[in-house]
C-alpha positions as CSV (number, residue, x, y, z in Angstrom):
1,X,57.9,-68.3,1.3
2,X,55.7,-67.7,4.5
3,X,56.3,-70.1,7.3
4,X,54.0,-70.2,10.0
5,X,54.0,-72.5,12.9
6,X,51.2,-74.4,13.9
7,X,49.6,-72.2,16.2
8,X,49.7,-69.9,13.8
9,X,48.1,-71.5,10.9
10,X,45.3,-72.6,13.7
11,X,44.1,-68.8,14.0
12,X,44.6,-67.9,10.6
13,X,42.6,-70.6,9.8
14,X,40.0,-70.1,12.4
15,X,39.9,-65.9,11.0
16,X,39.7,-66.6,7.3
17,X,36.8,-68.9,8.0
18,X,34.9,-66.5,10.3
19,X,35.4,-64.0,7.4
20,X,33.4,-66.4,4.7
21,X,31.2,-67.5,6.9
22,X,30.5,-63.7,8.6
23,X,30.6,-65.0,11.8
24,X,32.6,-62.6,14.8
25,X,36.4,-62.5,15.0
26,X,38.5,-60.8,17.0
27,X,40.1,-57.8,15.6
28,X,43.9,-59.1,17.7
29,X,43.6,-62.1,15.4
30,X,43.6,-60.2,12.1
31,X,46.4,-57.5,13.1
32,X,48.2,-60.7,14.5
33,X,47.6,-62.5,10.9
34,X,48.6,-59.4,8.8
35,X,52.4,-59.0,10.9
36,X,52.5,-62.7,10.5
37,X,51.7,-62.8,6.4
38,X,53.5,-59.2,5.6
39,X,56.8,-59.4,4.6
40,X,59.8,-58.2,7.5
41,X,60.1,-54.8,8.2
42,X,56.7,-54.0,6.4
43,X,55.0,-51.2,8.6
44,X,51.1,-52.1,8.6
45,X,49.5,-48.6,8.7
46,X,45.8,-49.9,8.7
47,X,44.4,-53.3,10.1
48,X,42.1,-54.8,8.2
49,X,39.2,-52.6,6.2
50,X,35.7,-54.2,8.0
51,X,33.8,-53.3,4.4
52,X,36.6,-54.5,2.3
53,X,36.8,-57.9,4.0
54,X,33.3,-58.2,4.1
55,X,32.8,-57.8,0.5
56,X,35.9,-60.1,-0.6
57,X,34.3,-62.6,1.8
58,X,31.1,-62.5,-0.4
59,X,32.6,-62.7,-3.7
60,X,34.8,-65.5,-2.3
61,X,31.5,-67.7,-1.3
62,X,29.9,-66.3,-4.3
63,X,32.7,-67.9,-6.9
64,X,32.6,-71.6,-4.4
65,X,29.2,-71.7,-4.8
66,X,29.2,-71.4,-8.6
């Protein structure tokens, strides 16, 4: 289980939803979001893909609007 506090779950939040809604993020928030959501001792070797999220994003709106 993945605890975060509450400042946490305010940018996570505040990412995922600038991610379906394409809006801007910052690119601190996401690596900050991946250490926080990897498991311990997890190297991240690559912070988020831009193309990758950007396509999830559209398949996610895509499936909440059907």
């Amino acid at each position: 289980m993945i605890v975060l506090t509450d400042a946490q779950v305010i940018v996570v939040h505040r990412l995922l939803t600038a991610v379906l809604l394409n809006e801007s993020y910052q690119l601190a928030d996401v690596e900050d979001a991946l250490i926080w959501l990897s498991p311990e001792n997890r190297q991240i070797l690559c912070p988020f893909d831009s193309l990758w999220a950007r396509n999830l994003a559209q398949e996610i709106v895509r499936e909440l609007r059907s």
